[in-house]
Structures are given as C-alpha cells and as structure tokens.
C-alpha positions, 0 to 999 in steps of 0.5 A: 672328394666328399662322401657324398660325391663320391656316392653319387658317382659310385651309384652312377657308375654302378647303374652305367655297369649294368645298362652297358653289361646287360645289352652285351650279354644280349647282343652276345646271346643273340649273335651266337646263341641262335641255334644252339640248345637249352643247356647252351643257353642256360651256361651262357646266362647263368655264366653272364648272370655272374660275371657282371659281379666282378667289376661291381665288386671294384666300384663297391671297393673303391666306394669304401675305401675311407677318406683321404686325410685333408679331404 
C-alpha cells in the first residue's frame, strides 16, 4: 500500500473515530448523567475527553509503520 493511500485511509479513520466517539459520549452523558451533580459531570468528560486517545494512538502506529519491502 502506497503512503499516500495509506494516509488517506488513516485521516478517514481518524475523523470516523472522533464523529462515531463523540456521539457516544453524549448519549452515554445524556442517558445516565441527568441527574447526577457537577463533579459527575466533570469525571465523566475529563474521563471521555481522553479516553478517545487511546485508539488514535493504534491508527497513529499503524500510520507509521515503515512500508512493506516490494510495495
């Protein structure tokens, strides 16, 4: 695979991540943080905040992974 497919499926995948993450953070938020106070609210999207890192990090790794030999 060329780089610059590869790049482009990685930016696809990256922007896919974050639409798909943050409309289940708020549905998460809205189903079960309705009545919960503040400091729940702010664990819960400091919390979701980061977590959306940790499979960026897996497309960001496989984006630099270096080129297969014959490719």
């Amino acid at each position: 695979m060329s780089i610059r497919v590869k790049k482009l499926i990685g930016t696809i995948l990256l922007v896919a991540l974050v639409v798909v993450y943050a409309l289940v953070a708020m549905t998460v938020a809205v189903a079960r943080l309705s009545e919960s106070g503040p400091l729940a609210h702010l664990a819960f999207f400091v919390i979701s905040g980061v977590l959306w890192i940790l499979p960026a990090m897996g497309v960001i790794k496989w984006l630099m992974l270096p080129p297969r030999p014959g490719n």
